[in-house]
C-alpha positions in Angstrom: 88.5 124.2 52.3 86.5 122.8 55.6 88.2 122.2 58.7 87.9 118.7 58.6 89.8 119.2 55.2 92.0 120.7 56.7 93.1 117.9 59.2 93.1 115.4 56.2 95.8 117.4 55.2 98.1 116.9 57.9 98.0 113.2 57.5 100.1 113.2 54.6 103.1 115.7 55.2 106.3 114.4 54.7 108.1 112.5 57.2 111.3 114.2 58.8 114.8 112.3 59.1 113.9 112.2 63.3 110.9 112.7 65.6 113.7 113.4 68.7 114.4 116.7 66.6 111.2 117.8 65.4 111.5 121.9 65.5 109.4 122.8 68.7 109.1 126.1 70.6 111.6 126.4 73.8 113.7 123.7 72.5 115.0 121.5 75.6 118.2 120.7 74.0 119.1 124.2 73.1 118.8 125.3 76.6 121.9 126.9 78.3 124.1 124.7 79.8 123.0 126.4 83.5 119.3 125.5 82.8 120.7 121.7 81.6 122.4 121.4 84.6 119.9 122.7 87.3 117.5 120.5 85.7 119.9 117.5 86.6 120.3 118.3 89.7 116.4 118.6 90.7 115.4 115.4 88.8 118.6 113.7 90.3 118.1 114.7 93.8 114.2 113.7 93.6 114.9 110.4 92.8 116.9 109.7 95.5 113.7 109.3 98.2 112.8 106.2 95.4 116.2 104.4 96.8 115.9 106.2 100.4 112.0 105.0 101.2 112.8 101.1 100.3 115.7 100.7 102.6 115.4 103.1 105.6 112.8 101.2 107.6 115.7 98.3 107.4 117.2 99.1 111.2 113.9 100.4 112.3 112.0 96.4 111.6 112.5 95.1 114.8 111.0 98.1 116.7 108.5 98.4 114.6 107.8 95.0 114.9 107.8 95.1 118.6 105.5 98.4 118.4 102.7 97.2 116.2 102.8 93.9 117.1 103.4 92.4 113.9 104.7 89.4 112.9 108.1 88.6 110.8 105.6 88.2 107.7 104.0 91.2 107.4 107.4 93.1 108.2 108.3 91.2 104.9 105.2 92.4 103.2 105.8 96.1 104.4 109.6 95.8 102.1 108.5 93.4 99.2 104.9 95.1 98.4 106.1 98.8 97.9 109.2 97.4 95.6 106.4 95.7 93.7 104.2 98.9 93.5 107.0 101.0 92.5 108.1 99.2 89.9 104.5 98.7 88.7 102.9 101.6 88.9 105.2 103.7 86.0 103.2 102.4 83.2 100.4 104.9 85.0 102.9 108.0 85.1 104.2 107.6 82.1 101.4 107.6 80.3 100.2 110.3 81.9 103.5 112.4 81.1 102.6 111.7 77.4 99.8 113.6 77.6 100.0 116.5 80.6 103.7 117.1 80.5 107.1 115.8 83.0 106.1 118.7 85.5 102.6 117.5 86.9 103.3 114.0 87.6 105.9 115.1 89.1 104.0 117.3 91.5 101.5 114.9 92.3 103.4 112.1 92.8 105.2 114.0 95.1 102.5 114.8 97.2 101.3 110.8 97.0 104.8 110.3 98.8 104.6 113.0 101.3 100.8 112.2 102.5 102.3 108.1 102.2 105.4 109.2 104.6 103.6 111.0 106.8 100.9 108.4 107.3 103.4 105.7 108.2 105.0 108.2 110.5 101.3 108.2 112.7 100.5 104.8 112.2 99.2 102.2 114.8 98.8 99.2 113.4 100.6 97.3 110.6 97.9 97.3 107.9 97.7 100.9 108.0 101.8 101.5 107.4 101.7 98.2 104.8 99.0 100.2 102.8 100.8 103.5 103.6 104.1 102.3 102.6 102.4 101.3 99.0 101.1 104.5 98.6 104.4 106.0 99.2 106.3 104.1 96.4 103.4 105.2 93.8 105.2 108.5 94.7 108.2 107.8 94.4 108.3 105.8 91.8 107.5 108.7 89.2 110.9 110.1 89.2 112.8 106.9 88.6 110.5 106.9 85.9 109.7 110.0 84.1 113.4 111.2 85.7 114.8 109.5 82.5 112.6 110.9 80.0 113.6 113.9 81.3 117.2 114.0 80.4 116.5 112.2 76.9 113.9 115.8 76.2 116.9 117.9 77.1 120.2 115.7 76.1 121.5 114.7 72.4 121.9 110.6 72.3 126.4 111.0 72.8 125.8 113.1 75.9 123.7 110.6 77.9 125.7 108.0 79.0 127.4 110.7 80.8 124.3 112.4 82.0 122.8 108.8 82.9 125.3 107.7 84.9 125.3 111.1 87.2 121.5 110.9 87.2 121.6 107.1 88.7 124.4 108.0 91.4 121.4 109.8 93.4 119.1 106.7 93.5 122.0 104.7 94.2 122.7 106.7 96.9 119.3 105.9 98.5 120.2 102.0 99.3 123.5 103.5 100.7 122.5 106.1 102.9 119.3 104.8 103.8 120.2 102.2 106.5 122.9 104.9 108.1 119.9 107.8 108.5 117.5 105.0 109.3 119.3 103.3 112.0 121.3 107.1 113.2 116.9 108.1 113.6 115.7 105.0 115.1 118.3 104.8 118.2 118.6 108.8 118.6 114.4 109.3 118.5 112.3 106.4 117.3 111.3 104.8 114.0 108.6 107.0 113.1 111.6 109.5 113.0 112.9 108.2 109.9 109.6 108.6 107.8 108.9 112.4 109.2 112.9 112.6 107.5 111.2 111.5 104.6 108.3 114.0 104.7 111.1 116.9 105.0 112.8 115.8 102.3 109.6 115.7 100.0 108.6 119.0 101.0 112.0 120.5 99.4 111.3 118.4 96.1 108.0 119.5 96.1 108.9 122.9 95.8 112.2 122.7 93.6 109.8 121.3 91.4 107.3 123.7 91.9 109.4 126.7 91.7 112.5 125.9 89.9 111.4 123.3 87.2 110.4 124.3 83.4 108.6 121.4 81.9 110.7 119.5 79.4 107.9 117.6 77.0 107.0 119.0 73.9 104.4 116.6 72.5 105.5 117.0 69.2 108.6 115.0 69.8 106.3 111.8 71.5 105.3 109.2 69.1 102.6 108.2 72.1 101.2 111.5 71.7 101.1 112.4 68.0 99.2 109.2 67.6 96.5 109.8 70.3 96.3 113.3 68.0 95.8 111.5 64.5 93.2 108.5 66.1 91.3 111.8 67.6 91.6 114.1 64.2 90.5 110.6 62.0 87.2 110.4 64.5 86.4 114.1 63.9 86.5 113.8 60.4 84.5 110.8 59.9 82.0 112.6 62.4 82.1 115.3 60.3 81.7 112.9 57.6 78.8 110.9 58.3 77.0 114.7 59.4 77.6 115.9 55.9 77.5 113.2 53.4 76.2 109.5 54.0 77.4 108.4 50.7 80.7 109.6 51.1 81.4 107.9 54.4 80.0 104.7 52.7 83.0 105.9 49.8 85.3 106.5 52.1 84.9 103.0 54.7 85.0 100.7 51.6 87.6 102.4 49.5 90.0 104.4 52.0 89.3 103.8 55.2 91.6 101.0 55.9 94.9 103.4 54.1 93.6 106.0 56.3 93.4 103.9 59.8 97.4 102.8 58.7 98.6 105.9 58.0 96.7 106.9 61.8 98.8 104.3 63.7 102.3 104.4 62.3 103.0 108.2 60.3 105.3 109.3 62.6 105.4 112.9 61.2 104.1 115.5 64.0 100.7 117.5 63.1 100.2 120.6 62.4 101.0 122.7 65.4 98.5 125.3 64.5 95.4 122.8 64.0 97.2 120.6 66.7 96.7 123.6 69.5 92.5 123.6 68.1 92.2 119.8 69.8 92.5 118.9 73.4 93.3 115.4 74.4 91.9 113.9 77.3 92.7 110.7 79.3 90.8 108.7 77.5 92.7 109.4 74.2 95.6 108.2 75.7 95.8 103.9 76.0 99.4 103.3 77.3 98.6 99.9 76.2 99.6 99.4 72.7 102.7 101.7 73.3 104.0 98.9 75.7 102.8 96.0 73.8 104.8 98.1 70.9 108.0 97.7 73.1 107.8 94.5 74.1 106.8 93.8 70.8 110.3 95.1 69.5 112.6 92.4 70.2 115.6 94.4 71.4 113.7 95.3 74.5 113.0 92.3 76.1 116.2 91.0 75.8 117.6 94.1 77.7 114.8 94.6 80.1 115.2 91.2 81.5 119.1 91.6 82.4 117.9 94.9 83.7 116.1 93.8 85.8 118.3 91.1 87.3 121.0 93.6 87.7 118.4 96.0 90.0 117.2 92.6 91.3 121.0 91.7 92.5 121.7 95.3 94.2 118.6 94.6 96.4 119.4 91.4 97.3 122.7 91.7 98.6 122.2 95.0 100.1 119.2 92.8 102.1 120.7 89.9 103.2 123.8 91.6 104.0 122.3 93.5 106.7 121.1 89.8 107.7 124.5 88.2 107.9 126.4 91.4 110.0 123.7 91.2 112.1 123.9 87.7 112.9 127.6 86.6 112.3 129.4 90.0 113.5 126.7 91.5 116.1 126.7 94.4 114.0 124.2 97.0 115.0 121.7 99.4 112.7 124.4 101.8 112.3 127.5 100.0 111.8 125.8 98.0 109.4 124.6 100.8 107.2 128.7 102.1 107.4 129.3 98.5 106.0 126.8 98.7 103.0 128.1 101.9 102.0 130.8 100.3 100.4 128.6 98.8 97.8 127.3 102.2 97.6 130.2 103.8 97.1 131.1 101.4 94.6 127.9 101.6 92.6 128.3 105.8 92.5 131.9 105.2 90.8 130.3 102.6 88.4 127.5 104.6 87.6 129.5 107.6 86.9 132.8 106.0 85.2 130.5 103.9 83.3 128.3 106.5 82.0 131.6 108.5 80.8 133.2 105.0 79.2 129.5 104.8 77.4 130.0 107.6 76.1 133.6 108.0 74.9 133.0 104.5 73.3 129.9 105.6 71.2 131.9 108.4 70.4 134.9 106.5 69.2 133.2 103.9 67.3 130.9 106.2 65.4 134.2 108.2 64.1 135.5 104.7 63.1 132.0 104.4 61.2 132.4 107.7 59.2 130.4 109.5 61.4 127.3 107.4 61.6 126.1 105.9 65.2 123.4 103.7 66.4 122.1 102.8 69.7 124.1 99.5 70.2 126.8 100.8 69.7 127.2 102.0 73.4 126.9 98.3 74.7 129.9 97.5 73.5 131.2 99.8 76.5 129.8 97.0 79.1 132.2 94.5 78.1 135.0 95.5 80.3 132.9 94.8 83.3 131.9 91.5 82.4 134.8 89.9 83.0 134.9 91.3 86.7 130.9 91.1 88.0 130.6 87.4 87.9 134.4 86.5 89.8 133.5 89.5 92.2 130.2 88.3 93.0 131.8 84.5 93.6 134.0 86.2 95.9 131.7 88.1 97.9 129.4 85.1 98.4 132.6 82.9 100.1 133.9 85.6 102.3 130.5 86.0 103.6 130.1 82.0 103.6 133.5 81.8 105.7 133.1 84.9 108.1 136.2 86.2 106.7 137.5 89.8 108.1 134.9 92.6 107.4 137.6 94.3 105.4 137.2 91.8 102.8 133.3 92.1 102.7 134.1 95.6 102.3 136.2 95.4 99.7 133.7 92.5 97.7 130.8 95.0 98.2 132.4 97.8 96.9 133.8 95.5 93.6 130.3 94.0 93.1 128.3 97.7 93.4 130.9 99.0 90.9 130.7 96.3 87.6 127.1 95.9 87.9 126.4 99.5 87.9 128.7 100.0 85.6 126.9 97.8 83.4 123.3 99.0 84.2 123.9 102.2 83.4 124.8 101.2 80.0 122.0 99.4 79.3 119.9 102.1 80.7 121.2 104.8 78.3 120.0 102.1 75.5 116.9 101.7 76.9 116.3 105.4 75.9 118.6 105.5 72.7 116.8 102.6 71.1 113.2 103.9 71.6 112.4 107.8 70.5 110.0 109.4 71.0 108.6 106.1 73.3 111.4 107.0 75.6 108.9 107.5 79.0 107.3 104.1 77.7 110.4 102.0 77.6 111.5 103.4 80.9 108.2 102.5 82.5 108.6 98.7 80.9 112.0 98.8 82.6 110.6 100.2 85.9 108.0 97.1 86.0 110.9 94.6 85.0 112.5 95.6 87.9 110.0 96.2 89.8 108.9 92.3 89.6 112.4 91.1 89.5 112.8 92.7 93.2 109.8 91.3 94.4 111.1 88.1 94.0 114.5 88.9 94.9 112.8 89.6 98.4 110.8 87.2 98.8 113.0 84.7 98.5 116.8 85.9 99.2 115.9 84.8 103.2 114.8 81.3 102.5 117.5 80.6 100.1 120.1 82.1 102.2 118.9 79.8 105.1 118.7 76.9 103.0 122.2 77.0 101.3 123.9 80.1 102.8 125.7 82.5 101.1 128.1 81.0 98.8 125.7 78.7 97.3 123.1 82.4 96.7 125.4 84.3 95.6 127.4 81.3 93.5 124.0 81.2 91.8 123.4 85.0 91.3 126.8 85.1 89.5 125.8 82.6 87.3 122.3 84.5 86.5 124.5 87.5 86.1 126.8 85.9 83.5 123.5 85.1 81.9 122.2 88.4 81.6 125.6 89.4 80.1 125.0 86.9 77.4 122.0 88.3 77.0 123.3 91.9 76.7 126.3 90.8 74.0 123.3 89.5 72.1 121.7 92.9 71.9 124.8 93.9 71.2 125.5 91.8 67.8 121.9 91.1 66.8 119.9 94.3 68.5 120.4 96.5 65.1 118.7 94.0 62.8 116.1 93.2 65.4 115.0 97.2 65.4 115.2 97.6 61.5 113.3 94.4 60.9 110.4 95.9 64.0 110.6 99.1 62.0 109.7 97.9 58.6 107.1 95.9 60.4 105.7 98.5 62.1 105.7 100.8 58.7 
């Protein structure tokens, strides 16, 4: 038998029950619980300079401002841009990931960030730190994107919420921190101070990762992948084809060659290992394309991403035009403002981790109830405790700010809003990943550039609107957008199952 026989045979092996547990060497998910954990913990603590780099220049703008003579314009630019690029630029990574592994996009996106951060730190003009700052949110953005990926290589679906929820209390706890080390940097030194912070701390991720990280992708388990390896095995073989016998090629094009480009784009199954290890993919074999026109295609997603995306949309523009009202209403400096905002931090981590272990405990409930059988939605039904609270808490954290009311009641507000919309988004985060194996980098990416977008214009126009009507009428009309997106999510909820199993006979 030739060896291109021998790649025709892989094309038709039977399917397995689930490409998220295709056997693999070194399997991720039975690592020890040590390895699990330390993984965590270096993927966790990396993202956090994706939250820290958007919001510690914050204090530092009026300085900088001063320093580079720039205008209130490009300052704006210099925040809205990088939260564009970072939400953007994922679709790059993960594509990437599919193809070189987790472990060397994370390397070099952390050196983007670090050569970004340290360029901002010397820079002496505007343009310079605007193009800087860009280039340090390609970096960062990586983590918040492949950092999710991660955990779904190494975690079984009922463990994630869990795992989600601690993984998204470190880039939380970049918005929160961020204007406290920022402004603490800026009055003790100067602004630059803040970014050469932000070159330290990408120095240590650099080398956790470097040093302490095992790779989690096995490309056996990524749809994305295994169907870069069948387009590339069909080309050899009807190379090998038209070298050997003209007539059969003809043979082949007319009679099979449409069952054969089918069976390319949707088998599932994952090729030979031992013929797989013969063929090397390149760039080139990889199109990240399709994969997201696949998602978007899937009608589930959309309707999550875009609630997604107006939940991260929400967090930024409150934190934002916060600042902007204790600044001008209460004379608050850098500092004490960042102490204020931490209560919507604080608030979000308690969300993020109560509402990843509700996820849970409610997936596992209702999958006993249904004799042991689960399915992604089922874990949305764990957001519906919080949607009763977001939209009334958000209401009454836009009239306190409206009124002036005591700072203790801002507090409190902040810390009720951060909680129920975290709690929700990590939900619906965890689903993200549930309801797409083995595309689980892809759909992640999708999510990063909903949000991405959805912060842009969040920031571009939270100041005009909050001039224009204040805070009660903004944040009266974010808590009617976020009852929306709940509506949006309770749809997924009762009509996401169908959608998948009618994309997946469609896609068969």
């Amino acid at each position: 038998m030739s060896a291109t026989d021998n790649l025709a045979v892989t094309l038709v092996q039977a399917r397995p029950p689930d490409v998220e547990h295709t056997p693999v060497d070194d399997d991720p998910r039975a690592w020890s619980k040590a390895r699990k954990t330390s993984t965590l913990s270096i993927v966790s603590g990396a993202s956090m300079i994706a939250g820290l780099c958007m919001v510690i220049q914050n204090p530092s703008n009026a300085q900088i401002e001063q320093q580079l003579h720039a205008t209130s314009q490009q300052i704006s630019l210099s925040m809205s841009l990088p939260i564009l690029a970072q939400g953007g630029f994922p679709v790059v990574w993960s594509a990437v990931s599919e193809i070189k592994g987790r472990k060397l996009v994370y390397l070099v996106s952390v050196v983007l960030f670090i050569l970004g951060s340290a360029t901002v730190a010397v820079s002496k003009s505007i343009g310079l730190l605007i193009g800087m700052r860009i280039v340090q949110a390609i970096g960062a953005s990586a983590v918040l994107t492949i950092g999710a990926a991660t955990l779904a290589d190494i975690y079984e679906p009922h463990e994630r919420g869990t795992v989600v929820g601690i993984y998204y209390c470190a880039p939380l706890l970049g918005p929160s921190l961020g204007p406290i080390m920022g402004g603490a940097l800026t009055q003790a030194l100067t602004w630059r101070a803040a970014f050469w912070f932000l070159v330290i701390w990408g120095g240590i991720v650099f080398f956790a990762f470097c040093f302490l990280f095992r790779d989690t992708f096995r490309r056996e388990r990524s749809l994305t992948y295994q169907s870069a390896l069948r387009k590339r095995m069909h080309k050899l073989k009807c190379h090998s084809s038209e070298a050997n016998s003209p007539t059969r090629e003809k043979r082949e094009d007319g009679q099979n060659g449409v069952q054969i480009r089918k069976d390319v784009e949707v088998q599932p199954t994952p090729v030979n290992s031992v013929v797989a290890k013969n063929i090397t993919l390149s760039f080139a074999d990889i199109n990240p394309f399709p994969s997201y026109a696949k998602i978007l295609g899937r009608k589930h997603n959309p309707m999550i991403l875009i609630p997604s995306g107006l939940l991260f949309a929400f967090t930024y523009s409150i934190s934002y035009t916060c600042a902007r009202t204790l600044s001008l209403y209460y004379s608050y400096d850098a500092l004490s403002t960042g102490l204020v905002l931490l209560s919507f931090g604080i608030g979000s981590l308690f969300g993020s981790v109560l509402g990843g272990r509700w996820s849970d405990r409610t997936l596992a409930r209702l999958r006993t109830a249904n004799d042991g059988m689960s399915f992604p939605e089922m874990r949305l039904e764990s957001t519906k405790v919080a949607m009763w609270w977001l939209p009334p808490a958000v209401i009454g954290y836009a009239w306190v700010c409206q009124e002036h009311i005591h700072i203790t009641a801002i507090c409190v507000m902040l810390f009720f809003s951060g909680f129920f919309s975290v709690w929700i988004y990590s939900s619906t985060l965890a689903y993200i990943v549930d309801s797409n194996p083995g595309r689980s980098s892809s759909a992640v990416a999708m999510n990063s550039l909903f949000r991405g977008a959805s912060g842009f214009v969040a920031a571009e126009i939270a100041i005009p609107l909050q001039d224009a009507i204040g805070d009660g009428g903004l944040y009266t009309a974010w808590a009617g957008m976020l009852l929306l997106a709940e509506l949006m999510i309770l749809l997924v909820l009762y009509k996401g199952k169908r959608w998948r199993e009618t994309s997946d006979k469609t896609e068969k």
